[in-house]
KOLVOTI-444325 format. One record per residue (C-alpha): residue number from 1; residue in three letters; chain; x, y, z. Coordinates in Angstrom, 1 decimal, padded with zeros to 4 digits, always signed. Each point is the difference from the previous one (the first is absolute). Layout:
BEGIN
<atom i="NUM" aa="Ala" ch="A" X="X" Y="Y" Z="Z"/>
...
***
This chain:
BEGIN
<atom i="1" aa="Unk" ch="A" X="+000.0" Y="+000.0" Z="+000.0"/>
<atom i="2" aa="Unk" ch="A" X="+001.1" Y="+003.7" Z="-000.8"/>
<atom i="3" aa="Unk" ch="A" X="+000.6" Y="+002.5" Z="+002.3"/>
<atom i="4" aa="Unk" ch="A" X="-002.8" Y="+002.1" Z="-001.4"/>
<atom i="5" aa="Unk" ch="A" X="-002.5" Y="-003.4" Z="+000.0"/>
<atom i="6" aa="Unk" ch="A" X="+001.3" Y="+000.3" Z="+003.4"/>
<atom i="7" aa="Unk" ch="A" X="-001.0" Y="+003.1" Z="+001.2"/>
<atom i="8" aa="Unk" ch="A" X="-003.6" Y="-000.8" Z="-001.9"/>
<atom i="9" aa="Unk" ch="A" X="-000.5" Y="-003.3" Z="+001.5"/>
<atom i="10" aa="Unk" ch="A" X="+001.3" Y="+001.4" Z="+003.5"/>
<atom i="11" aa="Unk" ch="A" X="-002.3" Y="+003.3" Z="-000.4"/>
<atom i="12" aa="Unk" ch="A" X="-003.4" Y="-002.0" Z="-000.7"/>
<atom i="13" aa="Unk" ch="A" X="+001.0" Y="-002.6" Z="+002.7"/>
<atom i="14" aa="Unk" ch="A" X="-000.2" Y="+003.2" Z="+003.1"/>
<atom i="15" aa="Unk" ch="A" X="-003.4" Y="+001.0" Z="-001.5"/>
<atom i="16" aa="Unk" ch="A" X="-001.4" Y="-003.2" Z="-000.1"/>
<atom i="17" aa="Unk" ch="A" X="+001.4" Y="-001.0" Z="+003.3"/>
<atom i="18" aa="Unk" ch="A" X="-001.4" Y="+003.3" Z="+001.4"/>
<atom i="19" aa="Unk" ch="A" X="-003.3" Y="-001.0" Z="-001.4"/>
<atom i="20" aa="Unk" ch="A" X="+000.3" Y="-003.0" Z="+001.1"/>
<atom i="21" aa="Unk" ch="A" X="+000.6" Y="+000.6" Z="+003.3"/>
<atom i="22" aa="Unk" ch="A" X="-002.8" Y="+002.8" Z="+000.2"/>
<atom i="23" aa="Unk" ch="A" X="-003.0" Y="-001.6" Z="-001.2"/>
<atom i="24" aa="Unk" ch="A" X="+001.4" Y="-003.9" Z="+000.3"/>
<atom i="25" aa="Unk" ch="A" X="+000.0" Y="-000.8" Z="-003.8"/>
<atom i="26" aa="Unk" ch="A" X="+001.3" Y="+001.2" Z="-003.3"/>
<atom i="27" aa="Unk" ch="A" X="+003.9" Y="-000.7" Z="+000.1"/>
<atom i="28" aa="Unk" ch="A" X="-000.8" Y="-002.9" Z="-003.2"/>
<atom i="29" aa="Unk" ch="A" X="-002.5" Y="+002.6" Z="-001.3"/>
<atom i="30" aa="Unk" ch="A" X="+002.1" Y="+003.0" Z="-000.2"/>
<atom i="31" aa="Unk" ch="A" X="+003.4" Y="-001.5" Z="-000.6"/>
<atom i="32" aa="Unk" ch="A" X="-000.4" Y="-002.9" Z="-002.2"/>
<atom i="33" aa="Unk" ch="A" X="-000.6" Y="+001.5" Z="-003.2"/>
<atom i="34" aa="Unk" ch="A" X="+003.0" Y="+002.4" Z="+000.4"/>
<atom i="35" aa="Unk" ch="A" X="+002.5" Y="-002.9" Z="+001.0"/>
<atom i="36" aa="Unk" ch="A" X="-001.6" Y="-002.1" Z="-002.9"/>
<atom i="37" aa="Unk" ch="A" X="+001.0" Y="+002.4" Z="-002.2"/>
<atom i="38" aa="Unk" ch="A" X="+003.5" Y="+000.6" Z="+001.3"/>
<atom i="39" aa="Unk" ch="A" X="+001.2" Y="-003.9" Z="+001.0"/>
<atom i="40" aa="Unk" ch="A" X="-002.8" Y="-002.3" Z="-000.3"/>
<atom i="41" aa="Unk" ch="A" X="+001.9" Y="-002.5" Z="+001.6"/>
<atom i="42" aa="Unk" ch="A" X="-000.8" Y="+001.5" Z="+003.5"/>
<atom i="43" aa="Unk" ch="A" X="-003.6" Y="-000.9" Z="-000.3"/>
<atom i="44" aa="Unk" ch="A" X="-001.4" Y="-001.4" Z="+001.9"/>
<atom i="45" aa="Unk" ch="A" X="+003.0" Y="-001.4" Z="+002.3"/>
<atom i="46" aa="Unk" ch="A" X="+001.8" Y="+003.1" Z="+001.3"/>
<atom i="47" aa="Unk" ch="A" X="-003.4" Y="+002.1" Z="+000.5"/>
<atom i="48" aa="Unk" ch="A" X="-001.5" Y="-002.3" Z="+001.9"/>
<atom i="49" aa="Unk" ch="A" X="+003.7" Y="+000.0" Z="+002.1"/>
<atom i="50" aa="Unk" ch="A" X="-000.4" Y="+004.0" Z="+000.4"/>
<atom i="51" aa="Unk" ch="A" X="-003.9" Y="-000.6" Z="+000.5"/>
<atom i="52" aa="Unk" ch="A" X="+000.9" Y="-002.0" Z="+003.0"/>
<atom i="53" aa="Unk" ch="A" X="+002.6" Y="+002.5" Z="+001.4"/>
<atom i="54" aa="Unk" ch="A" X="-002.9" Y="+002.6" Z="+000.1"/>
<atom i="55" aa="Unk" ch="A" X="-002.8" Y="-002.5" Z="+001.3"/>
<atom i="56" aa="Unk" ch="A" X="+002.2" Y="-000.8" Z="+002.5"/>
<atom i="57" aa="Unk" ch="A" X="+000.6" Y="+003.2" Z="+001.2"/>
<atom i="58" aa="Unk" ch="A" X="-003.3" Y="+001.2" Z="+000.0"/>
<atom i="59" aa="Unk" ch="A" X="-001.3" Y="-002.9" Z="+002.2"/>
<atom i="60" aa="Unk" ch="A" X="+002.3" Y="+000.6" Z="+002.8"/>
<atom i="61" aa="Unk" ch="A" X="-001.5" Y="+003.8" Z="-000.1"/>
<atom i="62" aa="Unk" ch="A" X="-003.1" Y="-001.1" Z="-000.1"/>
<atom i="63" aa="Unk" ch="A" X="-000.1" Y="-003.3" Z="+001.6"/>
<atom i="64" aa="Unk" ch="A" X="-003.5" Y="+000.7" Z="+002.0"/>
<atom i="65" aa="Unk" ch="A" X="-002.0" Y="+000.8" Z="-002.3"/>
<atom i="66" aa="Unk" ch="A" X="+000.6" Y="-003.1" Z="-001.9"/>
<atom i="67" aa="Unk" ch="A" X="-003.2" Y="-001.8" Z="-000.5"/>
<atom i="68" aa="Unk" ch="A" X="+001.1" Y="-004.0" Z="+000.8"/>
<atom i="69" aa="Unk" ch="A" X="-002.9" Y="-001.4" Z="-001.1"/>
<atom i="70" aa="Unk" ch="A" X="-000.5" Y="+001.2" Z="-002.9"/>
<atom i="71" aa="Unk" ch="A" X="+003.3" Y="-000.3" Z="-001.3"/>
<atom i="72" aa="Unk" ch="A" X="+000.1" Y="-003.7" Z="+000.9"/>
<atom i="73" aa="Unk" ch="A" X="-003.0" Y="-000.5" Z="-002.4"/>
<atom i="74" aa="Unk" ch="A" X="+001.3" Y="+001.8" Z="-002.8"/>
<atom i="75" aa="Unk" ch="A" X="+003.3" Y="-002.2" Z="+000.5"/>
<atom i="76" aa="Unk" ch="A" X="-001.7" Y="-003.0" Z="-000.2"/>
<atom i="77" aa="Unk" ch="A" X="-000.4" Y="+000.7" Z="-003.8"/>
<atom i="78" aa="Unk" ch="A" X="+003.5" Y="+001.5" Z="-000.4"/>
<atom i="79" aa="Unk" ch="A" X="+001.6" Y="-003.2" Z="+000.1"/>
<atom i="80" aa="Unk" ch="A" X="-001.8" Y="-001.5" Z="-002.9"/>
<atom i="81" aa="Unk" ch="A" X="+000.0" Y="+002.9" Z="-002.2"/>
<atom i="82" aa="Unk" ch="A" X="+004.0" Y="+000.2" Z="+000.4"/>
<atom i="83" aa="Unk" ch="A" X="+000.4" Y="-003.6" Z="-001.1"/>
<atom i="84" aa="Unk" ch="A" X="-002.2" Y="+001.1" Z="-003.3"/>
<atom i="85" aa="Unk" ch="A" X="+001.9" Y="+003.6" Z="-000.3"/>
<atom i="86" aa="Unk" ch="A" X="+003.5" Y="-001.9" Z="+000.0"/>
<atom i="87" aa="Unk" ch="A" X="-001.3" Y="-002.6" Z="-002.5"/>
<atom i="88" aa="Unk" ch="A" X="-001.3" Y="+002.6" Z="-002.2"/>
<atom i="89" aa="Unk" ch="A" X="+003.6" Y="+002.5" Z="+000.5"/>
<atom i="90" aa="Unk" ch="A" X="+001.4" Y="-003.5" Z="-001.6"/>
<atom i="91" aa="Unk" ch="A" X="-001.6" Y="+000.1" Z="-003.2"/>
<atom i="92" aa="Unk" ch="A" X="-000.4" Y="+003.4" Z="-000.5"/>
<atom i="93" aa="Unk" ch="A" X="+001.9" Y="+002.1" Z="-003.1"/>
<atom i="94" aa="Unk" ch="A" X="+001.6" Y="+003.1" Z="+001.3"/>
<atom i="95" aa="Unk" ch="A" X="-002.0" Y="+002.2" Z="-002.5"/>
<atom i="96" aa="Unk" ch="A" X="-003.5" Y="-001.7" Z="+000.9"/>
<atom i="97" aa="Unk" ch="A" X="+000.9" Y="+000.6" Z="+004.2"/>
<atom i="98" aa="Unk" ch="A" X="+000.3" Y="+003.8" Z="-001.1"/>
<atom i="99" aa="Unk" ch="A" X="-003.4" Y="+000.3" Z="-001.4"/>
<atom i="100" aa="Unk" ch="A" X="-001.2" Y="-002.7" Z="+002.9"/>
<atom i="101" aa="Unk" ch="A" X="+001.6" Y="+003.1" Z="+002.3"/>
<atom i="102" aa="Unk" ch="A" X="-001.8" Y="+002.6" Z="-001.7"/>
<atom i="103" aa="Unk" ch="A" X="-003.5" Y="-001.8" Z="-000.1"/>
<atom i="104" aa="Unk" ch="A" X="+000.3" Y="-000.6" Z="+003.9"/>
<atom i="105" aa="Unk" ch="A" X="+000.7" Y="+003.6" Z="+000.6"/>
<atom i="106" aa="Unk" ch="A" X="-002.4" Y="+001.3" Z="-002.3"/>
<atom i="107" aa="Unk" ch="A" X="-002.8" Y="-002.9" Z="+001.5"/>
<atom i="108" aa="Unk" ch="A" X="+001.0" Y="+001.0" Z="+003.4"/>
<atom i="109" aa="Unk" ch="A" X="-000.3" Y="+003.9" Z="-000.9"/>
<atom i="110" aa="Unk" ch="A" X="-003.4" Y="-000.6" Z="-001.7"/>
<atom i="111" aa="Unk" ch="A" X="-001.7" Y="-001.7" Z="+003.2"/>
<atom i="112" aa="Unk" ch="A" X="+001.7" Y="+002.2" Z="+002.5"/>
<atom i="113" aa="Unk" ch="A" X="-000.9" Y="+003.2" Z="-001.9"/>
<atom i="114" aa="Unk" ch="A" X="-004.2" Y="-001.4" Z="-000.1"/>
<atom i="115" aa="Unk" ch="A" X="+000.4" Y="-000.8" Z="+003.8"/>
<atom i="116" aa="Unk" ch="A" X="-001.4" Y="-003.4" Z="-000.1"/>
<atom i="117" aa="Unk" ch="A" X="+000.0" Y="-001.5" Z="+003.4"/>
<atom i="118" aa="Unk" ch="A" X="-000.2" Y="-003.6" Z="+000.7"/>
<atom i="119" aa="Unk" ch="A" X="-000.8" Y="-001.1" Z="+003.5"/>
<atom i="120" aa="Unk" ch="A" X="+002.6" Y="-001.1" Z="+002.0"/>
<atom i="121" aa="Unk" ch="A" X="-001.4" Y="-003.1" Z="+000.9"/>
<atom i="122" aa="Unk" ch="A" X="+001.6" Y="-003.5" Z="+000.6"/>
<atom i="123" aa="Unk" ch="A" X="-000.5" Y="-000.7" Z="-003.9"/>
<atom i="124" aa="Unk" ch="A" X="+000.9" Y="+002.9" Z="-001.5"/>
<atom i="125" aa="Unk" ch="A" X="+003.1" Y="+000.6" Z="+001.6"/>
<atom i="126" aa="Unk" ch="A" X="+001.4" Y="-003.8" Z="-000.7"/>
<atom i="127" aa="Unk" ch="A" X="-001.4" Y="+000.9" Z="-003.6"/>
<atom i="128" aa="Unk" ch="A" X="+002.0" Y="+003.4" Z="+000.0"/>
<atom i="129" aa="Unk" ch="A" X="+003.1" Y="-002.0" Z="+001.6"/>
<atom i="130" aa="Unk" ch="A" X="+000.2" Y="-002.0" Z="-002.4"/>
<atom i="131" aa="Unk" ch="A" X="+000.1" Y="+002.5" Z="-002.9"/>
<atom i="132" aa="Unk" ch="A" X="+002.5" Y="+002.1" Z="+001.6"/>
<atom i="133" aa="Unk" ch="A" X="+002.3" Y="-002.8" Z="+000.5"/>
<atom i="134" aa="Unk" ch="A" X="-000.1" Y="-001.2" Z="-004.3"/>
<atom i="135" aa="Unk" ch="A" X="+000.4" Y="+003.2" Z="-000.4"/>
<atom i="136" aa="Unk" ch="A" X="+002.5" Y="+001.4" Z="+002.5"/>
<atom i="137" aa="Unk" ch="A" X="+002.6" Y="-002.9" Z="-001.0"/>
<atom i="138" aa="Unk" ch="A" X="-000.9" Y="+000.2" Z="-003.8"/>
<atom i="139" aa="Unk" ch="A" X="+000.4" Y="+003.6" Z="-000.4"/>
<atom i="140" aa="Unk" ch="A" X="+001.0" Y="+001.5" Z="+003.8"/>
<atom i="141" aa="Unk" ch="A" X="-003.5" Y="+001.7" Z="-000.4"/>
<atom i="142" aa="Unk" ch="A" X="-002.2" Y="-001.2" Z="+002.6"/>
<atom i="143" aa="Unk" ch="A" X="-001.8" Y="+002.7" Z="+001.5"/>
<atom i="144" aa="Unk" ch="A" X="-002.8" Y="+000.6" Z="-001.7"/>
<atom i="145" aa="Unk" ch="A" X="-001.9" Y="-002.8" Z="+001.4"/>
<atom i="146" aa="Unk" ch="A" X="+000.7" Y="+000.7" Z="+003.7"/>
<atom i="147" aa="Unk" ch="A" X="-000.6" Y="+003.5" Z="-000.3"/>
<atom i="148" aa="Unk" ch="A" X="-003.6" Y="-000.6" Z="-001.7"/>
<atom i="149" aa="Unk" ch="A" X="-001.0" Y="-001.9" Z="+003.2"/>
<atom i="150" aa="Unk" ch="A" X="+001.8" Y="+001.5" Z="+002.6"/>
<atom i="151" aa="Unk" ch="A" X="-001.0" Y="+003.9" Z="-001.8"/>
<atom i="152" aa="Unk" ch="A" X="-002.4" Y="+000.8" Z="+002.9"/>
<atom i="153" aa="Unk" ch="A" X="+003.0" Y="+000.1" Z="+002.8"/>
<atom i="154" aa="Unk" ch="A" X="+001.7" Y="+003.2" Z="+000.5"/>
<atom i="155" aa="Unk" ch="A" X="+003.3" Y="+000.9" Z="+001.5"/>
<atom i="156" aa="Unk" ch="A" X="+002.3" Y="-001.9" Z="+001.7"/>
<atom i="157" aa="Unk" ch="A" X="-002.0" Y="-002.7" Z="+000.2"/>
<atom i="158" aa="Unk" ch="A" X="-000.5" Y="-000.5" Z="-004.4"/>
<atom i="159" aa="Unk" ch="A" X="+004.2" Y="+000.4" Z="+000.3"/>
<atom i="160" aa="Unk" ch="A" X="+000.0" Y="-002.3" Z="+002.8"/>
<atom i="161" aa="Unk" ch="A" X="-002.1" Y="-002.7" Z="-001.1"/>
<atom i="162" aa="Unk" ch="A" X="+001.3" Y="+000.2" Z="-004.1"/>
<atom i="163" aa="Unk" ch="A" X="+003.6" Y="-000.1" Z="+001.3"/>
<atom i="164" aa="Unk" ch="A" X="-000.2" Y="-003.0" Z="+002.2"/>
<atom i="165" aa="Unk" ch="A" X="-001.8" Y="-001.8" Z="-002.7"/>
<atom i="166" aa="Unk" ch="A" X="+002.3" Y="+000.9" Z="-002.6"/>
<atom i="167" aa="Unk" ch="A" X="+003.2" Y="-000.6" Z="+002.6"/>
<atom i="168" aa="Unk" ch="A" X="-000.9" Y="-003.5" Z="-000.2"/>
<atom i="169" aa="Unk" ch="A" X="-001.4" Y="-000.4" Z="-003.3"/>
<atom i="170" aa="Unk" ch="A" X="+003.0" Y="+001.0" Z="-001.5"/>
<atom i="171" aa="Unk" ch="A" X="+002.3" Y="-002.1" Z="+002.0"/>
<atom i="172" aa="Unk" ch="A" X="-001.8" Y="-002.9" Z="-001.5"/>
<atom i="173" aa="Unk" ch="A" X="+000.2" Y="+001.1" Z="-003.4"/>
<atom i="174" aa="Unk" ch="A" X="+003.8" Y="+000.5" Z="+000.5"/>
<atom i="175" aa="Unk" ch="A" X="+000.2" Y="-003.6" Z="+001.2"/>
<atom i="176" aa="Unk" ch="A" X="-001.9" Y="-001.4" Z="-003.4"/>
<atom i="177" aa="Unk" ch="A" X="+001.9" Y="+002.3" Z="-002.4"/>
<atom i="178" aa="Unk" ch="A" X="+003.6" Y="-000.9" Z="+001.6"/>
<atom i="179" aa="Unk" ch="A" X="-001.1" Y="-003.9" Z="-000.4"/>
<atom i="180" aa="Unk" ch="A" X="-001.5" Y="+000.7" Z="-003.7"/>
<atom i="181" aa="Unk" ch="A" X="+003.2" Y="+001.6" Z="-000.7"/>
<atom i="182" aa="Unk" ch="A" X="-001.6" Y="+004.0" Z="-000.4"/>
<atom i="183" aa="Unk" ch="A" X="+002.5" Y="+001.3" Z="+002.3"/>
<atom i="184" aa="Unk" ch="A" X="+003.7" Y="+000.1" Z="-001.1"/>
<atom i="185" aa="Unk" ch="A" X="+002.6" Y="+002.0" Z="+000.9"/>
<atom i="186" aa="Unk" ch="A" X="-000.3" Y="+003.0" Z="-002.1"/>
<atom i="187" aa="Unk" ch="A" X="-003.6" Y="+000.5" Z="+001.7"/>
<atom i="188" aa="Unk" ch="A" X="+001.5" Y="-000.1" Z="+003.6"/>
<atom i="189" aa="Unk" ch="A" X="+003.1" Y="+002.0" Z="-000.5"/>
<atom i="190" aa="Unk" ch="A" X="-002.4" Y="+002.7" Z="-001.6"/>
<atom i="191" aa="Unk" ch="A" X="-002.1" Y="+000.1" Z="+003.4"/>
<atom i="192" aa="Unk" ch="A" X="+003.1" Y="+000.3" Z="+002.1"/>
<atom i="193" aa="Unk" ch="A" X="+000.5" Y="+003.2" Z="-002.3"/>
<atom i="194" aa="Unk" ch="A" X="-003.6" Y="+001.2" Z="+000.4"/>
<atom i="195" aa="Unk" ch="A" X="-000.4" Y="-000.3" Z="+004.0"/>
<atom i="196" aa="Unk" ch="A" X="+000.8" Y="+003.2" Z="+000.3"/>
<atom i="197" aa="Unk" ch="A" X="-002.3" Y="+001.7" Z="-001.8"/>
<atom i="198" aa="Unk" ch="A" X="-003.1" Y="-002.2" Z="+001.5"/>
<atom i="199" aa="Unk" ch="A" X="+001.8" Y="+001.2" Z="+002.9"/>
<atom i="200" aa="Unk" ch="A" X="-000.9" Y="+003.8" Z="-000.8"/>
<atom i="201" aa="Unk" ch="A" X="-003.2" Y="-000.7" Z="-001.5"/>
<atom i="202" aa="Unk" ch="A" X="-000.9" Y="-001.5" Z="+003.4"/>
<atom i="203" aa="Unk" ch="A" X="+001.4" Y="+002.9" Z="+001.8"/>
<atom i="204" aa="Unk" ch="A" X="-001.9" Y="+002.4" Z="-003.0"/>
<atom i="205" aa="Unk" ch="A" X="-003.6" Y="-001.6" Z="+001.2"/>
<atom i="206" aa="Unk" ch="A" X="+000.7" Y="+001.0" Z="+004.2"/>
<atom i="207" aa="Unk" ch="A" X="-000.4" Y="+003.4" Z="-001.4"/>
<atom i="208" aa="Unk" ch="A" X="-002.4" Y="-000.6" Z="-003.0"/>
<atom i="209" aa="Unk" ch="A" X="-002.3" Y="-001.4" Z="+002.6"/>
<atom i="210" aa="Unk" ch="A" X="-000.6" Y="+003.5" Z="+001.8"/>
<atom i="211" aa="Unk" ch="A" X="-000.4" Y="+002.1" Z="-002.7"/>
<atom i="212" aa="Unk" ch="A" X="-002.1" Y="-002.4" Z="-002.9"/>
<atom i="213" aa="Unk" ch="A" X="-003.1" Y="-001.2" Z="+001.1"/>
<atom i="214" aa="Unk" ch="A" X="-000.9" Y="-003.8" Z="-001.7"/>
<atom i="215" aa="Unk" ch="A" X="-002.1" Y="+001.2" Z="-002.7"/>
<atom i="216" aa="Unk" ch="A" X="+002.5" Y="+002.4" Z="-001.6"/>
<atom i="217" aa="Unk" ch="A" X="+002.9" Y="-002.8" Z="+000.1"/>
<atom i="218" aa="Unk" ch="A" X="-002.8" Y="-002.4" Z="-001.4"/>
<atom i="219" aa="Unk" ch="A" X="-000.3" Y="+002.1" Z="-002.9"/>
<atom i="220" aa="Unk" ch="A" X="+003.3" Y="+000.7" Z="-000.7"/>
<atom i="221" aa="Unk" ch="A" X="+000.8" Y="-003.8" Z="+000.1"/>
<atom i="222" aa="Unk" ch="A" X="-002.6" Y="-000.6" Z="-002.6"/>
<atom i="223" aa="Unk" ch="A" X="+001.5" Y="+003.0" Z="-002.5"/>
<atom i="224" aa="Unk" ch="A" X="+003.5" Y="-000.9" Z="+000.6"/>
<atom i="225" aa="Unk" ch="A" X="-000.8" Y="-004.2" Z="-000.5"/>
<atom i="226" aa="Unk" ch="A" X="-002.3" Y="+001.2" Z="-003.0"/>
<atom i="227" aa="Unk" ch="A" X="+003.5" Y="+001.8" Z="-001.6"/>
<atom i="228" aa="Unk" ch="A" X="+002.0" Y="-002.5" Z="+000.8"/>
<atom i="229" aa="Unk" ch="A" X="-002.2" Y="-002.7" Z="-001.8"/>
<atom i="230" aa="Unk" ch="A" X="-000.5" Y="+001.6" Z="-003.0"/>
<atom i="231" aa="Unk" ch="A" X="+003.4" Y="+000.8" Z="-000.5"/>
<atom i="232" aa="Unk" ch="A" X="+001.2" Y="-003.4" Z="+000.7"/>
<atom i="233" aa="Unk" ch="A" X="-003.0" Y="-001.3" Z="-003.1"/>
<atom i="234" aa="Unk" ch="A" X="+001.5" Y="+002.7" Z="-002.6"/>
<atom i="235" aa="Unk" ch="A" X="+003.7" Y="-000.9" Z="+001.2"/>
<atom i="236" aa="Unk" ch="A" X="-000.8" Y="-003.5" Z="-001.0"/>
<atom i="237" aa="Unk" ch="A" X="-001.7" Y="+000.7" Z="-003.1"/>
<atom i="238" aa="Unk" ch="A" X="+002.7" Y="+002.4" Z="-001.3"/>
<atom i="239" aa="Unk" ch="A" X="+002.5" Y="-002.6" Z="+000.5"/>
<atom i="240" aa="Unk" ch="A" X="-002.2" Y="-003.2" Z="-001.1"/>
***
């Protein structure tokens, strides 16, 4: 990687990780599409890496307001949708994951921007589980589904409960991908180079959080995971 690929990489991983650690989703959202674009190599292996970093993080800040129960549901359909996310990384073509990255994003936009909200019920959050995992270790985007059930929490406790589902969510996708042979060590010596910047990101959001109230960051997650998309979808079709 360049030094100026770098700097762009490193740049969308502190806004993403400040998003992510603000509203508790978005990192795969908001930085996918411009790593894609950049080295598509470090999908989905080193942002689920720097997505752990954060989730991590934000948990121990927020560590009571995590809703247990909950999250144990919506991991009980993790597991299976990792399995199927890793299967499907295995077979994938580089050029179809980009556009597979830029549908997710644009799905996940669509539904957040209507403000469809499921229940979160026993079913639905096994359901949405499930989803996030295929598509967290397929394409390091799984947000979208957790956020469409868990919308109606506010705070610390949406951050709370999103990062300690996602904390170990994506510890179990890092287990399947290093067995399926998706992590290598470009991928990790990449996140050692990135850390930092999650780093600031998370430090970015301690501030972000007193000054932006949720709906303003929600929108500007949408616009900037809208940009990113698109750009990613010309990119590819310039160069296919």
């Amino acid at each position: 990687m360049s030094l100026a690929g770098y700097g762009i990489v490193a740049a969308a991983i502190v806004l993403a990780s400040c998003m992510q650690a603000s509203i508790g989703f978005g990192m795969g959202m908001l930085a996918a599409p411009i790593v894609a674009i950049v080295d598509p190599g470090l999908i989905p292996g080193t942002l689920i890496m720097l997505a752990t970093i954060v989730t991590l993080m934000v948990v121990i800040r927020e560590r009571e307001d995590v809703d247990l129960a909950g999250t144990g549901w919506a991991l009980a359909g993790r597991l299976p949708g990792t399995v199927a996310g890793a299967l499907l990384l295995m077979v994938m073509p580089k050029q179809v994951l980009a556009y597979a990255l830029a549908a997710v994003v644009l799905g996940g936009v669509a539904l957040t921007s209507m403000g469809w909200i499921p229940a979160p019920h026993r079913r639905n959050l096994v359901l949405a589980g499930a989803t996030s995992g295929l598509l967290g270790t397929a394409t390091s985007i799984g947000g979208p589904p957790m956020a469409l059930v868990w919308q109606n929490n506010t705070g610390a406790r949406l951050r709370g409960t999103m990062s300690g589902f996602f904390l170990v969510g994506s510890a179990l996708s890092l287990a399947v991908l290093a067995l399926t042979g998706s992590v290598d060590h470009h991928t990790v010596v990449v996140f050692a180079m990135l850390v930092p910047a999650c780093i600031v990101g998370y430090a970015l959001s301690r501030w972000v959080n007193r000054h932006l109230d949720r709906q303003r960051q929600r929108w500007t997650a949408i616009a900037i995971s809208t940009i990113g998309a698109v750009v990613l979808i010309v990119c590819q079709l310039i160069g296919g």
